[in-house]
RODO-2510 file (C-alpha; in nm, 4 decimals, decimal comma):
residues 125
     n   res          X          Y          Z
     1     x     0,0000     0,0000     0,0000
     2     x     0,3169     0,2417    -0,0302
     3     x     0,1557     0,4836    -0,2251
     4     x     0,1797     0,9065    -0,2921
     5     x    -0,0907     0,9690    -0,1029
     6     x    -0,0597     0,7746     0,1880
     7     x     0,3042     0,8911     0,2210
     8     x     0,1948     1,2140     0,2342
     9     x    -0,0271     1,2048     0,4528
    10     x     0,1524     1,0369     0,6610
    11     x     0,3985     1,3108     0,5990
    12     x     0,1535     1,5424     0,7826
    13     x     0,0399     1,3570     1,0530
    14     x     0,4214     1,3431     1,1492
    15     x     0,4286     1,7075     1,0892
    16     x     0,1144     1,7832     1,3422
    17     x     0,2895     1,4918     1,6009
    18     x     0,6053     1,6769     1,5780
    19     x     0,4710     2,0177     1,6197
    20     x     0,1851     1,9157     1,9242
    21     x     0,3725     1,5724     2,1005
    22     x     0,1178     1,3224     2,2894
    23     x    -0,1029     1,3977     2,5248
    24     x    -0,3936     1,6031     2,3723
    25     x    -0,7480     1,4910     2,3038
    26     x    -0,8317     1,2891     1,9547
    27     x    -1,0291     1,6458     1,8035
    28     x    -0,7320     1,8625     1,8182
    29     x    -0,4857     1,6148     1,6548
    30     x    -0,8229     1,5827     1,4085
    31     x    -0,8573     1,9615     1,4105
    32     x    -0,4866     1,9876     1,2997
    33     x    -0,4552     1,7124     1,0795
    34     x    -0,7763     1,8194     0,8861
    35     x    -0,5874     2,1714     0,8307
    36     x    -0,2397     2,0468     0,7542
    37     x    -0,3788     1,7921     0,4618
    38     x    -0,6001     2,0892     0,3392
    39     x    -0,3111     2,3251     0,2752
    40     x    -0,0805     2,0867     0,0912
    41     x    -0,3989     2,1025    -0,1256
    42     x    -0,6138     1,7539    -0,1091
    43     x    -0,9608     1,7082    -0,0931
    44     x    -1,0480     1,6105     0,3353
    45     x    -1,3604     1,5788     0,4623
    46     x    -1,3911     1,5425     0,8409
    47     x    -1,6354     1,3610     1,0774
    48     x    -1,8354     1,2384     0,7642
    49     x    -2,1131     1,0489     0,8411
    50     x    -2,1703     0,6950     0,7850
    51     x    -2,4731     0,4295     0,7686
    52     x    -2,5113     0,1433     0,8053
    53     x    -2,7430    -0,0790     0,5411
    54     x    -2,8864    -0,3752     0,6376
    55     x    -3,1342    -0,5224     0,4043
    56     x    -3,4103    -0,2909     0,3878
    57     x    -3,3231    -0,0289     0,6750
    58     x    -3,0942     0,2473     0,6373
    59     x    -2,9112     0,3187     0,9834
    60     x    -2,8139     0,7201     0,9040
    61     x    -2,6521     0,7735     1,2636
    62     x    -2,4162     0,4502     1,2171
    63     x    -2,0842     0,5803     1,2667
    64     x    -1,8439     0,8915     1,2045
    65     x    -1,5281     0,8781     0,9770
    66     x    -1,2760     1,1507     1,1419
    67     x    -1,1306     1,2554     0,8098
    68     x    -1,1529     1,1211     0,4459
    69     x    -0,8779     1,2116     0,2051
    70     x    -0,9688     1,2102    -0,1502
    71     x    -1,2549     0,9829    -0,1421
    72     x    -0,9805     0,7469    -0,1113
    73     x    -0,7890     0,6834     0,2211
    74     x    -0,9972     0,6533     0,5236
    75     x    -0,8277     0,8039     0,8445
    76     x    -0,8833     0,7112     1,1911
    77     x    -0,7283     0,8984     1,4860
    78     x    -0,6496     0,7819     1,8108
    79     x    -0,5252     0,8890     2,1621
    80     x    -0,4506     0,5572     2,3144
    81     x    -0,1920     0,3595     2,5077
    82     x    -0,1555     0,1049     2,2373
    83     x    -0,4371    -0,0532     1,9684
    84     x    -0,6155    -0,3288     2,0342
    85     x    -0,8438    -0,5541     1,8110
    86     x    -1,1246    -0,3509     1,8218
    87     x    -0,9945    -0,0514     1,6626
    88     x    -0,8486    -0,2433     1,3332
    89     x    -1,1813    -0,3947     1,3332
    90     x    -1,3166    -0,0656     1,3410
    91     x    -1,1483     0,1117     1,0507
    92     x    -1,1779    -0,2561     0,8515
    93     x    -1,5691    -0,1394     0,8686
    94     x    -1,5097     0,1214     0,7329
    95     x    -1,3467     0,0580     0,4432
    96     x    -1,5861    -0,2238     0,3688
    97     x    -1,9010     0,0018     0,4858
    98     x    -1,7787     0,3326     0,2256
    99     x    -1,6133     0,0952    -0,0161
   100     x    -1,2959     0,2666     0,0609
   101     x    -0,9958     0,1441    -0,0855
   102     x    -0,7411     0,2541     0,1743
   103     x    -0,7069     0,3603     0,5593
   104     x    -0,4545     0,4587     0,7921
   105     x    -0,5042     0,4261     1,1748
   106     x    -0,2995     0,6935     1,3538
   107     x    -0,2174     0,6777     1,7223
   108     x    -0,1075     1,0373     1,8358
   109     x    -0,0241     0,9163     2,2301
   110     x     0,3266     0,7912     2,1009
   111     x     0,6805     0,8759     2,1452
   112     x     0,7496     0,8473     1,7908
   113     x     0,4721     0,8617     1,5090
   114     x     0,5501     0,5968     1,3146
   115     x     0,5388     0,3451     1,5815
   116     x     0,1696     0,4586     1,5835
   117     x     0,0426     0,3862     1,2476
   118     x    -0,1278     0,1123     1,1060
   119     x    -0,2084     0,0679     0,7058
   120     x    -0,5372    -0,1351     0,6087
   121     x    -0,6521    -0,1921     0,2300
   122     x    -0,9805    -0,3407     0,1231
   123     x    -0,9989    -0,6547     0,0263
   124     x    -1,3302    -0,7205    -0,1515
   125     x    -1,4093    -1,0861    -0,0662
***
């Protein structure tokens, strides 16, 4: 999944991590990341809203992407001591939910950044 896009942002998550260190609350890391992305120029949307479909009802209120990068890369940001199960599963509905291709799980409450990333891509089965 070593791609331009996902390098960059990448690139500017490090950039917010570097600038802000651990310790704040998930928003302002969103908050930052959402404004760093935007002035290098991509497409972001943030807390974009996601339903759930199952067979005839439509669940509008099903859950909230933080920030989507063009229509492509799905990102979910954390504040946490270390990821568990439940927050791959998480962004792994996503991706299948939005027919995403691509999504990044970022863990701002790290020493270093990239110990704090995970990559997913979406497998259609």
């Amino acid at each position: 999944m070593d791609d331009k896009l996902t390098e960059r942002i990448i690139g500017a998550a490090i950039e917010v991590h570097k600038a802000l260190g651990p310790g704040l609350l998930e928003s302002a890391y969103q908050k930052c990341l959402f404004y760093e992305l935007k002035s290098q120029g991509l497409a972001v949307k943030q807390e974009i809203p996601l339903p759930i479909i199952y067979k005839d009802i439509i669940l509008e209120h099903g859950y909230r992407i933080d920030l989507l990068v063009e229509n492509e890369v799905v990102i979910e940001i954390k504040t946490v001591e270390k990821f568990t199960d439940v927050h791959s599963a998480q962004i792994l509905t996503y991706l299948r939910l939005g027919h995403f291709p691509k999504g990044l799980l970022i863990n701002f409450h790290t020493k270093l950044l990239t110990s704090g990333i995970k990559r997913f891509i979406n497998t259609p089965h």
